[in-house]
N, C-alpha and C positions, 0 to 999 in steps of 0.2 A: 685596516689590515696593514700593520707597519712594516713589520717584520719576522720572516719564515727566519726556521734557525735548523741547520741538518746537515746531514755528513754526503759527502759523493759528490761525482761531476757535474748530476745534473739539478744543485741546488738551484742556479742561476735561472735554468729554464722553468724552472718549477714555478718558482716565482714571478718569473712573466708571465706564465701560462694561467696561474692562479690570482693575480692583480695583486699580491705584495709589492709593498713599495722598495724594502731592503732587504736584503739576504746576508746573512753570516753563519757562520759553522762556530761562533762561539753564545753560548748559551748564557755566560755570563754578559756580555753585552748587551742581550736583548734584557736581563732584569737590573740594568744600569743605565739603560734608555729612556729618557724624562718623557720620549713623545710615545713610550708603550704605557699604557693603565690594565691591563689586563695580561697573565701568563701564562696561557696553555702549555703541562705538561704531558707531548705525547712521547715519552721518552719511556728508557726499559724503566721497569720499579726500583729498580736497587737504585735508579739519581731522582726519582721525586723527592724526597726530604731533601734532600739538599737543592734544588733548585727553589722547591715551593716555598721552604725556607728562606733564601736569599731572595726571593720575588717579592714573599712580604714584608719584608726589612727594609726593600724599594718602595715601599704602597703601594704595588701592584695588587691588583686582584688573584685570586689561584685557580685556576679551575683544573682540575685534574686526574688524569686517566686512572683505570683501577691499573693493579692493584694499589690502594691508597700509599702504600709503605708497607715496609718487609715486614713490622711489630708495633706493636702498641706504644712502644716508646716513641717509634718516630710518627706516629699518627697523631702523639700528642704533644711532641716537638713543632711538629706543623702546624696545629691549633695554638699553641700556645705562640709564635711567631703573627698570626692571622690574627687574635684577637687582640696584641699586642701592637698592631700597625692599626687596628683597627678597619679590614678588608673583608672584601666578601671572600668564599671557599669557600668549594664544592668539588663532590666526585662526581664524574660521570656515569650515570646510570642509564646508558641510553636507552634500553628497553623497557624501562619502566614505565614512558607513556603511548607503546604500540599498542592501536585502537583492540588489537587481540589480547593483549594481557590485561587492557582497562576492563575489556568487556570483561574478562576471566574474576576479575575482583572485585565488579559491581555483582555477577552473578551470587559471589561466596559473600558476598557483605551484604546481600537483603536474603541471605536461606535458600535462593532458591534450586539450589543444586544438594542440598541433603548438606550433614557433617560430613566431612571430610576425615578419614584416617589415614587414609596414603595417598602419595601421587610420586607420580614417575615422569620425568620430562628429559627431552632432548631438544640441545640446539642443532640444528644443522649447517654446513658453510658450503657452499662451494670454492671459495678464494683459494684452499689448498691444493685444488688440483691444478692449476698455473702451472704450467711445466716449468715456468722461469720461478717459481716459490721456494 
């Protein structure tokens, strides 16, 4: 863990508190840092392509939050950058391997819950009731 990159007062503390070893509040310095190999974008969607871009131009790795990019253009702006560095890329799908949704797909992938015609699903959070949110 090289280096956290973020906006605010308390990037500095963040960083100690989480074992990074540097902090910056500039984004391009961490994809122009020879001791980073890897570039986590947890940033809004409107700056993925352009960071995960410039991350693979560095030979950085991509990995990166949804949504992937705002269009198909920049989704393939970023693939085409990626396979052009020749790096790994990926999106975050984090719930894809909770043991409830694997069970849910082993179930519909050997029949044993009938055809399927509809489903209805909901996420639920509590994180927005934070009064500080």
């Amino acid at each position: 863990m090289k280096v956290i990159c973020g906006i605010g007062d308390g990037l500095a503390d963040a960083a100690a508190l989480y074992g990074w070893q540097k902090y910056t509040s500039s984004w391009q310095e961490v994809v122009g840092d020879p001791e980073v190999d890897l570039v986590a974008t947890c940033t809004p969607g409107n700056t993925h392509c352009e960071i995960a871009v410039a991350a693979a131009r560095n030979r950085k790795h991509v990995f990166c939050e949804k949504p992937l990019a705002l269009n198909r253009e920049q989704a393939a702006e970023m693939l085409r950058a990626a396979e052009q560095a020749g790096v790994k890329h990926l999106v975050n799908f984090n719930y894809r391997r909770v043991p409830a949704v694997m069970l849910a797909k082993k179930l519909i992938d050997e029949g044993r819950i009938g055809a399927i015609y509809q489903f209805h699903g909901a996420y639920h959070q509590d994180w927005p009731l934070d009064p500080g949110f």
